[in-house]
N, C-alpha and C positions, 0 to 999 in steps of 0.2 A: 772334242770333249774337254771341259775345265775341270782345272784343277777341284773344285768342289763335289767333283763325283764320285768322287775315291770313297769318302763316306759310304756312300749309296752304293758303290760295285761292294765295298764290307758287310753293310748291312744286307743287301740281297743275294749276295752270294754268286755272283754270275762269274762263276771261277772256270770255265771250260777255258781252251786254249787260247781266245782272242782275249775272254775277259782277263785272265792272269795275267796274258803279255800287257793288255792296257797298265791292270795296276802295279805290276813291276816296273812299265817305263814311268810311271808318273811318282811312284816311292822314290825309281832312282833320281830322277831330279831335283830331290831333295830340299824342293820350294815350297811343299805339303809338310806342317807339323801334324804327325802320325798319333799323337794327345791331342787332338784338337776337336772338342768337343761339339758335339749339334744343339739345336735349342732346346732339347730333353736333358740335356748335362749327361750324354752317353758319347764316351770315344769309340771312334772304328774299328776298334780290340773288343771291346765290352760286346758292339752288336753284333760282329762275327761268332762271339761265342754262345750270344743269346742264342741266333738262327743255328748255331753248329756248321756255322762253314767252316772246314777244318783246311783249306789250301790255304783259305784268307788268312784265318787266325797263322797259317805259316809265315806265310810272307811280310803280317805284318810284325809279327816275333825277329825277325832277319833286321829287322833296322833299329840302326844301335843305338838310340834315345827314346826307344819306344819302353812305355811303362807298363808294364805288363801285369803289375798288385794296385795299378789305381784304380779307384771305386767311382760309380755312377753319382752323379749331384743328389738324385733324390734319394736314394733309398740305402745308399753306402755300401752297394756290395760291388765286390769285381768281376770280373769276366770269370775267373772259374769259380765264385758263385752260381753265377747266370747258367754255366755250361752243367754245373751239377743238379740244378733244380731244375732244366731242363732235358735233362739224360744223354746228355751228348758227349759218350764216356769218350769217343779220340781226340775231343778235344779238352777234357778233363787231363786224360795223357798225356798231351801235351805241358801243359803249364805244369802237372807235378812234376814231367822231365827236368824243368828246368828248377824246380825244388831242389834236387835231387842231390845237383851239384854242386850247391850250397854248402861253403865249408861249415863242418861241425855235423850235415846231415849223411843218413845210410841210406843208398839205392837198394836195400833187402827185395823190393818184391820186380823192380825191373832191371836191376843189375847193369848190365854194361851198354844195353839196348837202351835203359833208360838215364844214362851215362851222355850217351852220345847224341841223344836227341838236347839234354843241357847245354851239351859244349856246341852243338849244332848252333845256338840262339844265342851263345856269347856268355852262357852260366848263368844266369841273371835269377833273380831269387822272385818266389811269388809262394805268401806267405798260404798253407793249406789248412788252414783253422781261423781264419780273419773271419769278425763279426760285422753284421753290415749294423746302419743305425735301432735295428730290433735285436741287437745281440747274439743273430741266427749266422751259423758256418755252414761252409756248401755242404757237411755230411748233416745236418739240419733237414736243410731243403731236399738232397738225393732220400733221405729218410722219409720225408711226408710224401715226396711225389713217388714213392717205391723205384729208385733207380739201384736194385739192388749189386749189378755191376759195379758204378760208381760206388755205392759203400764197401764194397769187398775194397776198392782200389785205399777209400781214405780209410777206415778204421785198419788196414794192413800198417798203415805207417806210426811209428813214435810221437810225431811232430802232431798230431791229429787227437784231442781230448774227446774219445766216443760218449762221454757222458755230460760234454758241455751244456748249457741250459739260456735260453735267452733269457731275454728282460722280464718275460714273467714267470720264468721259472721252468720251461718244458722244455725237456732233452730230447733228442735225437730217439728215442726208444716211442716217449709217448707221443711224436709226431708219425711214427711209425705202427703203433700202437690204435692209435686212434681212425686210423686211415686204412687198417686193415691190411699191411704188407709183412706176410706171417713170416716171408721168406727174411726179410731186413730183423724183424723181432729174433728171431732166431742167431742172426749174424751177429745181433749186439747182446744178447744174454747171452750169450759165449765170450763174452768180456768179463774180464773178472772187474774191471775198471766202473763198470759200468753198475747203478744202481737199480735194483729193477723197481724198487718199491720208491721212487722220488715222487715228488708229489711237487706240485705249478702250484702260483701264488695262489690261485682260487682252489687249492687242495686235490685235486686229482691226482692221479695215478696212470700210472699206464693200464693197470688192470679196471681201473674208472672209464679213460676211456675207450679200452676195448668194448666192455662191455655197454655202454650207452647208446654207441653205434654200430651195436649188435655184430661183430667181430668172434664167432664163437671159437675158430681155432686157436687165436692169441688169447682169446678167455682161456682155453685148456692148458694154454703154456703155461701164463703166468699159474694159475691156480698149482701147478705141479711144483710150483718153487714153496720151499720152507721160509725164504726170504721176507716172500710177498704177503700184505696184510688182505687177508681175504674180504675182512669187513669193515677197511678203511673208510669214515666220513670227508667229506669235502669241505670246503670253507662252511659251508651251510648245512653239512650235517648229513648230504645226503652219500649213502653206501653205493657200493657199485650195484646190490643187488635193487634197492632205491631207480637208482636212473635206469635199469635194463626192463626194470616193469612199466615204468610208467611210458617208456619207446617203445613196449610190447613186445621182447625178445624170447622172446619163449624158452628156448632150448637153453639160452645162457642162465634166467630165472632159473632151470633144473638143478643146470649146473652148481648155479650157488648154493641154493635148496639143499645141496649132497652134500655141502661142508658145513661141518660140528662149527665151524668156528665163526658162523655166519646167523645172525638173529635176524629171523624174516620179518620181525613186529621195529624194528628201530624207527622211529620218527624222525623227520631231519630236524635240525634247529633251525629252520628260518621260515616253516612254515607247519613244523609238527605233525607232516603228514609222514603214513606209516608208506610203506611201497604197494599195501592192498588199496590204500587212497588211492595210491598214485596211478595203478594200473584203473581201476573203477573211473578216474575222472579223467584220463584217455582212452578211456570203451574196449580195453584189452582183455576181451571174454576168457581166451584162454588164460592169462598170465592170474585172473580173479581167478579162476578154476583151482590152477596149482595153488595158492596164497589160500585159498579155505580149505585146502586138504590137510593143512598145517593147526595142529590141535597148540601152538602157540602160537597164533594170529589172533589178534581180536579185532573182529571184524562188525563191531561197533567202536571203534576208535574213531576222536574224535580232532579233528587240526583247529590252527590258530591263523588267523583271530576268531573266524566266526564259528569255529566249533562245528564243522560239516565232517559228516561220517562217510563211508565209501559208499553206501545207498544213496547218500543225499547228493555226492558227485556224481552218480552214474543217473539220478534223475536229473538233474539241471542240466548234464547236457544230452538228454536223450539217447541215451543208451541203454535199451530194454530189455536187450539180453541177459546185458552183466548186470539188471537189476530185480531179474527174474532168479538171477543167480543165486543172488543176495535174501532174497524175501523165501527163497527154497529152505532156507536154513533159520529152523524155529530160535536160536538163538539172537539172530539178527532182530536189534529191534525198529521197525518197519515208520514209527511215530515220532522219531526223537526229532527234536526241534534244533534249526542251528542257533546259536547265540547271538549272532548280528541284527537277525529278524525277525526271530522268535519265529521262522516259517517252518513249516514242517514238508516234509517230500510230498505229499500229498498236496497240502497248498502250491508248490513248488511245479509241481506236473500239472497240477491245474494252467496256474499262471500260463502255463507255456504252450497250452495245447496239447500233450501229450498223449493221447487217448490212451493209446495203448500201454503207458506206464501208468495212469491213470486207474484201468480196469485191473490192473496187476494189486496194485497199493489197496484197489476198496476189496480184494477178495483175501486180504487177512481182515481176520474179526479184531485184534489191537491195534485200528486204526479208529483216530476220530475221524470225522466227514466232518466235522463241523469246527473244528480248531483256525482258532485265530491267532494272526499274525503279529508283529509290531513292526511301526507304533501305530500302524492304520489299524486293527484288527479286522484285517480281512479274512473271508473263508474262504476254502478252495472254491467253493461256487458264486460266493463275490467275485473273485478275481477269471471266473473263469467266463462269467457275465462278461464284465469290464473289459475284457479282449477280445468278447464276441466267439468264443469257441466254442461252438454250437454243440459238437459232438460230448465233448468233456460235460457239457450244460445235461446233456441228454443221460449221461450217467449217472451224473449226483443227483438230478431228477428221478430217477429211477428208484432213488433208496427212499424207505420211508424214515430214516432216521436222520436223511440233511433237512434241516431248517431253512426250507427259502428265503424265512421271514428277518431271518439274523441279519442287522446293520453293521457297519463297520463303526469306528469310533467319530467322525464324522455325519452319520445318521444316514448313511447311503445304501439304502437294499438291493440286493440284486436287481432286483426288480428296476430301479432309478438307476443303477451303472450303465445297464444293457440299452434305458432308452435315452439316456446323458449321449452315449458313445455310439449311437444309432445301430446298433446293431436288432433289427426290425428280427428276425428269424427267433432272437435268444429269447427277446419281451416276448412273442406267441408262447413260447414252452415256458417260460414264467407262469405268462397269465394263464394258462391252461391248469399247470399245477395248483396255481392259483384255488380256479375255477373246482376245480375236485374237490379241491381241502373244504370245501365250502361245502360242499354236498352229502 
């Protein structure tokens, strides 16, 4: 076996009794530098504590030029980063032992156990709040990955800032927060250190992103704090009750729904939609439900740029529940036109085939059948010629009040779309209608 295997017995961990003797006889020879890195810029410390080989990680702690706070080439973290975003809390133990004995620091939570395992390794210091190149510490990472062991181990110490924040601004809470580890939220809101309402460069919150990723338990925490802004906007305006509707969280939408201090009409600033938008143009039947039981929602609000109301989102993309939902309710108005296209839901469901939102839209009496678009001025039965949808063709045919004969602004009748576009089925029930009108 060569000298270059010692890496590989680190990284793989084959620590039983041959394996160990191997890499103790070849440590003791001391012809192997124990920093000496692979062609990933990872030493034989860093990869023992990636996999959690805890014999390894001993053995190679025992050799007295070994570095034990140096960081991987690519990503700048160290070996108890690695070991705490990976959960591999005995070897987490280890390295803060040898924090421990660190003159100036206090072994408080292992005392003399964790004393001896320091001076076991020669005291040797290994810093327990170090940021890799994204500004992230191992109680970071034990926070996102829920190793709530390992945070019990780092937020117990002084040396350890529980409310530190990487490079774009998110603490240990709302990686915990967002990830849904109610057990770790709970361990850092018992900090007094700790912020619960901080908000990342893009504006969130940890109650932002409990709630986005539908997290209803750490939605109940945070809401229980006086602290916490119930109806914080994000860089872009949008509230937490915003993102929970439009990911169709139901129970958390209740939630918010229960707090005075919560406006369920807010539009965001960067796209002016309201959260009954947002729910309607991700087809969240129930979250539309709750949002029109609300005598403060107006559920003709309209977003930017092109001015689409929550009908005209839950037509465009075929959602016929929540647009049945929508047209149930005589204030909704059923014809409004967006401002980009001058299309109306009707034209819109046309366009797309939609029969059955189609049949929805003609059985209110305040709808046109006949309204044109821009800057084509097409009708819904232009347009529904033009893509050959036979079925939709066979509705608006149906009414005596569509105009077959209506051209768009280029002089193209239904009639010429359907035989331009070959669709042979759509021209029959043209000419037929045709054929009648005549009679």
């Amino acid at each position: 076996m060569g000298l270059e295997s010692v890496p590989s017995l680190a990284k793989d961990g084959r620590t039983g009794r041959l394996g160990t003797l191997v890499m103790y006889t070849l440590l003791k020879m001391n012809r192997w530098d124990v920093n000496q890195r692979d062609g990933l810029g990872v030493t034989p410390l860093i990869w023992a504590a990636i996999c959690g080989h805890e014999e390894v990680v001993k053995l190679l702690l025992r050799k007295k030029h070994i570095q034990p706070d140096a960081a991987d080439e690519n990503y700048g973290r160290t070996a108890l980063s690695w070991a705490s975003g990976n959960g591999h809390e005995g070897v987490v133990m280890l390295f803060l032992g040898l924090h421990l004995v660190n003159p100036g620091s206090v072994g408080r939570r292992w005392g003399k156990a964790a004393q001896a395992v320091g001076l076991l390794f020669g005291g040797r210091y290994v810093n327990p709040d170090s940021g890799c190149q994204y500004d992230r510490t191992p109680l970071s990472y034990a926070a996102e990955n829920g190793h709530e062991g390992i945070v019990k181990l780092l937020v117990g110490r002084k040396d350890v800032n529980p409310d530190s924040s990487n490079k774009y601004g998110k603490t240990p809470l709302s990686w915990a927060a967002g990830d849904g580890h109610e057990g770790i939220v709970k361990l850092l809101l018992g900090r007094e250190e700790v912020n619960p309402d901080s908000s990342c460069e893009n504006g969130q919150t940890p109650l932002s992103w409990a709630a986005v990723n539908g997290h209803e338990g750490i939605v109940k925490l945070l809401l229980g704090r006086k602290d916490v802004n119930h109806d914080g906007g994000s860089r872009y305006g949008r509230t937490p009750l915003s993102l929970a509707a439009g990911n169709g969280h139901e129970e958390i939408v209740k939630l918010l729904l229960g707090q005075k201090d919560v406006n369920p009409d807010t539009p965001d600033t960067g796209c002016g939609r309201t959260p009954l938008g947002w729910a309607a143009k991700e087809g969240h039947e129930g979250v539309v439900k709750l949002l029109l039981g609300r005598d403060d929602v107006n559920p003709n609000s309209q977003d930017l740029p092109c001015g689409r109301t929550p009908l005209f989102w839950a037509v465009l993309n075929g959602y016929e529940a929540v647009a049945k939902l929508l047209l149930g309710r005589k204030d909704v108005n059923p014809d409004t036109p967006d401002t980009g296209y001058g299309q109306t839901p009707l034209g819109r469901a046309a366009q797309e085939g939609y029969k059955g939102v189609v049949k929805l839209l003609l059985g209110r009496d305040d709808v046109n059948p006949n309204s044109q678009d821009l800057p084509c001025g097409r009708t819904p039965l232009l347009w529904a010629a033009l893509n050959g949808h036979e079925a939709v063709v066979k509705l608006l045919l149906a009414r005596n009040d569509v105009n077959p004969y209506h051209s768009s602004n280029s002089g193209q009748t239904p009639l010429m779309q359907a035989a331009n576009s070959g669709h042979d089925s759509v021209v029959k029930l043209l000419q037929a209608r045709y054929s009648r009108d005549i009679q």
